[in-house]
ZAVO-461841 format. One line per 8 residues: number of its first residue (from 1); their letters; for each residue y, x, z of C-alpha. Coordinates in Angstrom, 1 decimal, decimal comma. Last residue first. Example, Ala and Ser with C-alpha at 12.3 -4.5 7.8 and 13.67 -1.06 7.14 Angstrom:
BEGIN
2	sa	-1,1 13,7 7,1 ~ -4,5 12,3 7,8
***
This chain:
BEGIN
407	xxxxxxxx	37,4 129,8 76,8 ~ 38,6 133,2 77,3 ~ 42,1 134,2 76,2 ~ 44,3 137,1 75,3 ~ 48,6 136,7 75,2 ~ 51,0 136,3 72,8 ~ 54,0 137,7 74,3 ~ 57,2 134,7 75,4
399	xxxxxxxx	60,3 134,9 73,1 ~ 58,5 136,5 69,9 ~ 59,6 138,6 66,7 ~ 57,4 138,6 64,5 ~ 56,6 141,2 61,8 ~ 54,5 142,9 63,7 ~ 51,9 140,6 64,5 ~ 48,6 143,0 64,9
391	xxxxxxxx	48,2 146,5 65,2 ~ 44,9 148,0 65,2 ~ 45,0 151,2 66,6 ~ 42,3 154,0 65,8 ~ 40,4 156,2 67,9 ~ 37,3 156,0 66,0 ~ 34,7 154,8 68,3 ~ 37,3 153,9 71,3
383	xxxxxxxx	39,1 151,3 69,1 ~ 42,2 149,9 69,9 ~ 43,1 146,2 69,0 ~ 46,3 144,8 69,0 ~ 50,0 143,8 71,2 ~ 52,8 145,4 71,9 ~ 55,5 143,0 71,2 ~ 58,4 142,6 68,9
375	xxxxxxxx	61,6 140,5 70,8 ~ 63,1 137,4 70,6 ~ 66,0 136,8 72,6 ~ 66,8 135,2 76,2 ~ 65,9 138,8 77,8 ~ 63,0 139,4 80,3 ~ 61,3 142,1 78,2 ~ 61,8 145,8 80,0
367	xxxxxxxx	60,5 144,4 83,0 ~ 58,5 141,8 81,1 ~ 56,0 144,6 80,0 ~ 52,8 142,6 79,7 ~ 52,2 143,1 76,0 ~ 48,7 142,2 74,6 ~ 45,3 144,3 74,4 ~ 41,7 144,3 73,3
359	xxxxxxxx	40,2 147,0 73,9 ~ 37,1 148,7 71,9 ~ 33,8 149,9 72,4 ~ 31,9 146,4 71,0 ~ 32,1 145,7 67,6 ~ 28,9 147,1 66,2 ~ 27,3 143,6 65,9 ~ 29,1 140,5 66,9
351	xxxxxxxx	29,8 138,8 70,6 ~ 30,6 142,3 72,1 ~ 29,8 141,7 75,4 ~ 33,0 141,4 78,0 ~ 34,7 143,5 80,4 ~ 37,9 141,8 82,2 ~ 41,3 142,0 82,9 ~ 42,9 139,0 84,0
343	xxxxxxxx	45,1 137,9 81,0 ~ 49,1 138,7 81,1 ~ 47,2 142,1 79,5 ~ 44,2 143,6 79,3 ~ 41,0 142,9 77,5 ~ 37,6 145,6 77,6 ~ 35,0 144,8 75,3 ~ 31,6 146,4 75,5
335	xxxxxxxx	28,5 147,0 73,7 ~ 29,0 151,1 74,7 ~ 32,2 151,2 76,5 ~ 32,8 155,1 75,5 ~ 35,3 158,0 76,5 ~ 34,9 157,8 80,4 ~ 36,6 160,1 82,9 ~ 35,3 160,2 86,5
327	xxxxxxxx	36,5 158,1 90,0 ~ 35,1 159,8 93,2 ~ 33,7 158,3 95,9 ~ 31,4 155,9 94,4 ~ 29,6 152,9 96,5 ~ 29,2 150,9 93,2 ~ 30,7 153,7 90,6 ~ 34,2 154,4 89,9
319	xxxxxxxx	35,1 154,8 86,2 ~ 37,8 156,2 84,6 ~ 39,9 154,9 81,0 ~ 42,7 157,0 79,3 ~ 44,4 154,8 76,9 ~ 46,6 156,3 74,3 ~ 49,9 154,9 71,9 ~ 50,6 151,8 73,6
311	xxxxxxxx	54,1 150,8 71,5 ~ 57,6 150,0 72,9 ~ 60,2 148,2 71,5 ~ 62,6 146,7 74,2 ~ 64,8 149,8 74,5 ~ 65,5 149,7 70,9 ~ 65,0 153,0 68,8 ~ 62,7 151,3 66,6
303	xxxxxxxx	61,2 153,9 63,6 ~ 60,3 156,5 65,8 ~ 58,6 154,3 68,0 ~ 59,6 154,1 72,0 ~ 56,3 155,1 73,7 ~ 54,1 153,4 76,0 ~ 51,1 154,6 77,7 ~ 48,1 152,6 79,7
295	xxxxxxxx	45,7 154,1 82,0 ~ 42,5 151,4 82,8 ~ 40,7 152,1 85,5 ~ 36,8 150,6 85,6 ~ 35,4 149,1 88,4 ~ 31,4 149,8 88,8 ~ 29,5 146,4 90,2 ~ 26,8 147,1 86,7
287	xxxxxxxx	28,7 143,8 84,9 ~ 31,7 145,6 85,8 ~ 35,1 144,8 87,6 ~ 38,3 145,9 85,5 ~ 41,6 147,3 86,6 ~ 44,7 148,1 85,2 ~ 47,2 150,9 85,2 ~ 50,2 151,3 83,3
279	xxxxxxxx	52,2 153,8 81,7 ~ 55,6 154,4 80,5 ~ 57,3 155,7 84,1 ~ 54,8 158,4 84,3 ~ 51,9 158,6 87,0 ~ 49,6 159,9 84,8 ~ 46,3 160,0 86,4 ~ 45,1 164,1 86,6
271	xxxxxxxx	43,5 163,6 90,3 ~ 41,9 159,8 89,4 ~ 43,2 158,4 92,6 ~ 41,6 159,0 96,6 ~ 38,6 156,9 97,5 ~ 39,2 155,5 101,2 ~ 40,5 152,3 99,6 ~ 44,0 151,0 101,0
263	xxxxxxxx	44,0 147,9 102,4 ~ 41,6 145,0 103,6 ~ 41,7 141,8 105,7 ~ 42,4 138,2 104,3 ~ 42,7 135,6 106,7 ~ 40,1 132,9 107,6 ~ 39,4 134,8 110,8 ~ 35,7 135,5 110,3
255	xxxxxxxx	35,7 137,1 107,1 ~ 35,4 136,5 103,8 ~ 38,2 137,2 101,0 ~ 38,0 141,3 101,5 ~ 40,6 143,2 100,1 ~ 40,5 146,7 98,5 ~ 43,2 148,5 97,5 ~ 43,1 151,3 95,0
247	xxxxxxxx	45,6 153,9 94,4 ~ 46,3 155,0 90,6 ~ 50,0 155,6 91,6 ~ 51,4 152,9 89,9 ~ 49,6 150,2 92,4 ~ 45,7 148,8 91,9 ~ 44,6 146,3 93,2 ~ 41,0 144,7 94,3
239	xxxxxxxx	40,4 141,3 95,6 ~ 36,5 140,9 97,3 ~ 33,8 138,2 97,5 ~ 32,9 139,2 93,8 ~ 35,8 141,3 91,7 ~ 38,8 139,0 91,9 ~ 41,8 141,3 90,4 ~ 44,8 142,6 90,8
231	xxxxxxxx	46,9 144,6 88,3 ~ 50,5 146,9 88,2 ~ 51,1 147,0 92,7 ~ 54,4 148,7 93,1 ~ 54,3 147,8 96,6 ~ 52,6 148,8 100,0 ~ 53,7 146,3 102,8 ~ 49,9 145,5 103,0
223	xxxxxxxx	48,2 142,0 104,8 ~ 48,4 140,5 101,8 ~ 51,4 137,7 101,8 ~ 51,0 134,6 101,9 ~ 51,9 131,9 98,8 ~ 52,6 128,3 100,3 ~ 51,2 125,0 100,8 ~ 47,7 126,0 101,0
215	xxxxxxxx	45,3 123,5 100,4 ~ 43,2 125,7 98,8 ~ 43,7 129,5 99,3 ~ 47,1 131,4 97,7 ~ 47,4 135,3 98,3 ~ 50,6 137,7 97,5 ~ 51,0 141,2 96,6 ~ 53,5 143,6 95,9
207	xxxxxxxx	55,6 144,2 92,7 ~ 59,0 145,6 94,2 ~ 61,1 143,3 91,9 ~ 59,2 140,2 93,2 ~ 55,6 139,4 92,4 ~ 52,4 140,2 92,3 ~ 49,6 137,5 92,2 ~ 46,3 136,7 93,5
199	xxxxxxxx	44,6 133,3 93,7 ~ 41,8 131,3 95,1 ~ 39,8 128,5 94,0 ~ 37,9 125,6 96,0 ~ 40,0 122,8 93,7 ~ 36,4 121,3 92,1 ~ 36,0 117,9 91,2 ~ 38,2 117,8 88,3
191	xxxxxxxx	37,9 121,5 87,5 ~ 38,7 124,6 88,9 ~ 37,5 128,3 86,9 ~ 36,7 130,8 89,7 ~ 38,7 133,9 91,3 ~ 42,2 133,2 89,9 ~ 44,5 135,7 88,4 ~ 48,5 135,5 88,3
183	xxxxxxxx	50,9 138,5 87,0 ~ 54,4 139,4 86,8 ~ 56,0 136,7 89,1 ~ 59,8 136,3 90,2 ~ 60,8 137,7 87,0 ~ 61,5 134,2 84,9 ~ 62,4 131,8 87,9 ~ 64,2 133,9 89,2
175	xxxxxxxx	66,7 134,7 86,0 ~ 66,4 130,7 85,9 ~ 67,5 130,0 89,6 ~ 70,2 132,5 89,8 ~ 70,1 135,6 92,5 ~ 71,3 135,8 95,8 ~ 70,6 139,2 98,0 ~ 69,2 139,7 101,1
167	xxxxxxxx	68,7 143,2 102,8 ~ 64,8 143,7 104,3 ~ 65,0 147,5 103,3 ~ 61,5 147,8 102,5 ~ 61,9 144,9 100,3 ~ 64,5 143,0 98,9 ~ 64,6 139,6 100,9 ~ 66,0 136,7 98,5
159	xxxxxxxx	68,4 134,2 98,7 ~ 68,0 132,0 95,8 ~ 70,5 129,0 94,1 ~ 72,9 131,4 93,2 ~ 74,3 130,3 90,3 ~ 74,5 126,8 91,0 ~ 73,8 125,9 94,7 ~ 72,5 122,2 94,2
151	xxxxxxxx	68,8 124,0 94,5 ~ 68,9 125,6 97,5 ~ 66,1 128,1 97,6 ~ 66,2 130,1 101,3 ~ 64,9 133,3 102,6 ~ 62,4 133,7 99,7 ~ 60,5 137,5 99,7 ~ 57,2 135,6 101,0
143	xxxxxxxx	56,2 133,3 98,0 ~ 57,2 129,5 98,6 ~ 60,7 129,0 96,5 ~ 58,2 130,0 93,1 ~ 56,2 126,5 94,1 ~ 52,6 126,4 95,1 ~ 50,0 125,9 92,9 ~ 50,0 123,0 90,4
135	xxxxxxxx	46,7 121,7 88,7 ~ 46,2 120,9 85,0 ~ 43,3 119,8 82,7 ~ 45,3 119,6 78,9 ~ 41,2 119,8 77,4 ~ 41,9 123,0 75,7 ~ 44,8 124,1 77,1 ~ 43,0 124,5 80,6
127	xxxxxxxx	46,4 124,5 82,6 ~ 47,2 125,8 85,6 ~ 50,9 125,5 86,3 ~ 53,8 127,1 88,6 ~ 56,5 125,0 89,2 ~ 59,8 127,0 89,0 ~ 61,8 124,0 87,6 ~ 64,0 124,7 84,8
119	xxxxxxxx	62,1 128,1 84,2 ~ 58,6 126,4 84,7 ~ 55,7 129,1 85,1 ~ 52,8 129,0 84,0 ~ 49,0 130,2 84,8 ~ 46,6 129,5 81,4 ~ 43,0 128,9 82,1 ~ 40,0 129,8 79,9
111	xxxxxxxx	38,3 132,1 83,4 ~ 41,8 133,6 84,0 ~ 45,4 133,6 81,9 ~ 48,6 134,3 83,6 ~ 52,2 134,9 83,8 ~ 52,8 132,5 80,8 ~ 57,0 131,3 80,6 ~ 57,2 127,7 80,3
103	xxxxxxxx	60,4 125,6 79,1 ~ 59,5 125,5 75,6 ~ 55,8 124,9 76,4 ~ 54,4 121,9 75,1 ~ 50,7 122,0 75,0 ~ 49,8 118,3 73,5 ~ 49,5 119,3 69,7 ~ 47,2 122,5 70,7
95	xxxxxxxx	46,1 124,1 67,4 ~ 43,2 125,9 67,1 ~ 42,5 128,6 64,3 ~ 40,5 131,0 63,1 ~ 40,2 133,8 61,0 ~ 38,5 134,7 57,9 ~ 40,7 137,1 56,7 ~ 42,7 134,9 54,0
87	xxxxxxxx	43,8 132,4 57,0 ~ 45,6 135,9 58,9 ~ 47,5 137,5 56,4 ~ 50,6 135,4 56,3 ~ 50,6 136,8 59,7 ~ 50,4 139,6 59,7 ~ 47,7 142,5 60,6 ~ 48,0 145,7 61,1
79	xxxxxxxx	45,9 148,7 61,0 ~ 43,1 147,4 59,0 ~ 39,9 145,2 59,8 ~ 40,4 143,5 62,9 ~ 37,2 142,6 64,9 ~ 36,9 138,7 65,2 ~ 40,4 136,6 65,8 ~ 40,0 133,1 67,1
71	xxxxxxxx	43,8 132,2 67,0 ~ 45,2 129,7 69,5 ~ 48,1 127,9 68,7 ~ 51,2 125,8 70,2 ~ 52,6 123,1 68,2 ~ 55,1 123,0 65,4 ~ 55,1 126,1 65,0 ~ 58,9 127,6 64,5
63	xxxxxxxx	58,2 131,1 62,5 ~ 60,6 134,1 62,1 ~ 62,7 134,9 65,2 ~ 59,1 133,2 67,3 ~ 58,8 129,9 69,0 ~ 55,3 128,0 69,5 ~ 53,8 130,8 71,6 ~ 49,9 132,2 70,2
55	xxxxxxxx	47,2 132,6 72,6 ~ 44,7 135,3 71,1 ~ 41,2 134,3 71,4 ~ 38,8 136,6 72,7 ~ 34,9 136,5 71,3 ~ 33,2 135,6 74,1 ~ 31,2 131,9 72,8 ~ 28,5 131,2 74,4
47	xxxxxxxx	30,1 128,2 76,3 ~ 31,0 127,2 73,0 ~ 34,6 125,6 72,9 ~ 34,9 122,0 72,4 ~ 31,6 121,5 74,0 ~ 28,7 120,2 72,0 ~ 26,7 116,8 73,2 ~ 29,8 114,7 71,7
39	xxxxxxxx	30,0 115,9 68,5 ~ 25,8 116,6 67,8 ~ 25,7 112,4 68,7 ~ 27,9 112,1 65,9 ~ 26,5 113,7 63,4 ~ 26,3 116,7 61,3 ~ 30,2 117,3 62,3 ~ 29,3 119,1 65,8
31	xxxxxxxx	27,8 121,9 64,1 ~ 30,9 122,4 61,6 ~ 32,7 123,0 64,5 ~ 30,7 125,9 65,2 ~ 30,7 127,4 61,6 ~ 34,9 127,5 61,7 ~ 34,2 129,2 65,6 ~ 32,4 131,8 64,6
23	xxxxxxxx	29,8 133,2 66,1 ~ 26,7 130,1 65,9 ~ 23,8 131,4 67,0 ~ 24,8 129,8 70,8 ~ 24,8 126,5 69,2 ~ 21,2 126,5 68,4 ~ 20,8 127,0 71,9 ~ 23,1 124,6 72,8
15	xxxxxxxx	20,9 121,6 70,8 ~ 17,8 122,5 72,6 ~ 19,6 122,1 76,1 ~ 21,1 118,3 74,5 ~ 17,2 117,8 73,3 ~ 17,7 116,3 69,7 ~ 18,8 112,7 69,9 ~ 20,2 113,0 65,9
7	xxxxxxx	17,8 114,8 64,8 ~ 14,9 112,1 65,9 ~ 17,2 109,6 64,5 ~ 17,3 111,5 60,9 ~ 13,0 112,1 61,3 ~ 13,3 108,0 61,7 ~ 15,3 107,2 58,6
***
């Protein structure tokens, strides 16, 4: 009876170290069910754990869930996988009874945190849908293109500044609502105690940038009229972006003044980037302080002539070393994952054996996507060591993309 107590008040540090052997998520929760002490000295997710979870919406064309779902999926295994398939290959599953989101679009998801919007409303929500933590950031009416939001004007409840011209137009509060934002990252996870975060976002039809500090009331704008921004990120003390072209912005978060300062970066872009209407560039900061370029193409499949199916086909990836000058190709992420997407892009460890070198990617194409019906999405695995794409979820059709996530 003793040696069982002694188990039982194991050292809590001793005990996450054990965890941290533990890869899949199925053998993790099994940890926490030796005893009950083990349950409530081991996180619901382990902190350990990088393998990226895929964020599954509640309504599709062919399945109603009855709750939202996260999927746990390790390195896929074939070209495409469904989703009667997925139990049967050893992958796991989370579902989120409390995370209603019928009236939420996702524009975001940083650090295990999902950003949302509210089409009825146009509240924008983080939410840890793990432990239903949330914190509201400012309102949709708040970011810079918004001469006016009147509410009881049905139809056209916005007045909004198009930019460069500066003419104002009206629009309807739910089309707003849904395209207003493409993208949200923060720069640090928040918690109960904690609400010293920053954002990023791009938004309105011309895709620039906006910034949000605590106990901001509204979004301000960066101090760039440049647009056609495609991915911003926090990369330590500074915010880097990247616009259509391949140019990089750089933005620095401390300074005297309070306000951000920064702009265009003195290094020129990649000098064969594809500057196409199907493509799209992302960034990702380094564990060795290099950023990484991420080139995206689209094509229409043979097989689905419909203007809202596309499919990544290639990714061209460059690098730009810590006080570089000149991006250069790369062809291999050694022990690396690279996830794009709604998510903030990032470059993680592989978690398993041999499964590094690959990209993990979801559909973020809500320009071509913002209809009220279901829709396929882009959205799979590619892997750099053999070329190959890994598609997964084609035969659903979805109203809001799956998207990548972190715990």
């Amino acid at each position: 009876m003793g040696d069982t107590d002694g188990w039982a008040h194991i050292d809590e540090d001793l005990l996450l170290e054990i965890s941290t052997g533990f890869f899949s998520y199925d053998d993790y929760i099994q940890l926490g069910l030796v005893c009950k002490e083990w349950r409530l000295k081991l996180p619901k997710i382990p902190n350990a754990n990088n393998v990226p979870w895929l964020l599954i919406p509640e309504e599709t064309e062919k399945n109603s869930y009855e709750d939202e779902e996260i999927v746990q999926l390790p390195v896929a295994g074939q070209e495409i996988l469904v989703t009667h398939g997925l139990k049967e290959r050893g992958i796991y599953h989370v579902m989120l009874p409390k995370m209603q989101m019928q009236n939420y679009v996702i524009r975001g998801s940083s650090h295990g945190w999902l950003i949302m919007v509210s089409l009825s409303e146009g509240t924008l929500l983080l939410l840890n849908p793990f432990t239903n933590v949330e914190f509201r950031l400012p309102h949709i009416s708040t970011f810079p293109n918004v001469i006016k939001y009147e509410p009881d004007n049905h139809g056209d409840e916005y007045t909004l500044l198009d930019f460069p011209d500066d003419e104002s137009y009206t629009l309807d509060r739910d089309s707003t609502h849904k395209i207003q934002l493409w993208k949200v990252v923060i720069n640090s996870p928040p918690d109960r105690n904690n609400h010293n975060f920053m954002a990023a976002a791009i938004y309105g039809p011309r895709n620039r940038l906006a910034f949000y500090k605590p106990n901001d009331m509204r979004w301000v704008e960066f101090p760039t009229r440049d647009s056609e921004f495609e991915d911003v990120i926090f990369f330590g003390v500074k915010i880097y972006a990247v616009n259509h072209a391949g140019q990089l912005y750089e933005f620095d978060t401390k300074t005297k003044s309070g306000r951000l300062e920064g702009g265009i970066h003195e290094v020129r872009p990649p000098s064969r980037v594809d500057r196409s209407t199907l493509t799209l560039k992302y960034l990702i900061g380094c564990a060795n302080g290099s950023l990484l370029m991420l080139v995206r193409h689209f094509r229409i499949p043979l097989d689905r002539r419909d203007s809202e199916c596309v499919e990544t086909y290639k990714f061209d990836i460059y690098e730009l070393k810590k006080n570089g000058k000149k991006w250069s190709r790369v062809y291999n992420l050694g022990d690396y994952i690279l996830m794009i997407g709604f998510t903030s892009s990032v470059q993680i460890p592989a978690s398993y054996p041999k499964t590094g070198n690959q990209i993990f990617f979801s559909d973020n194409m809500i320009e071509i996507k913002s209809c009220d019906y279901a829709v396929a999405q882009d959205l799979g695995v590619f892997s750099l060591e053999n070329r190959r794409f890994y598609r997964l979820l084609l035969d659903v059709k979805f109203f809001c993309p799956p998207l990548w996530l972190l715990p």
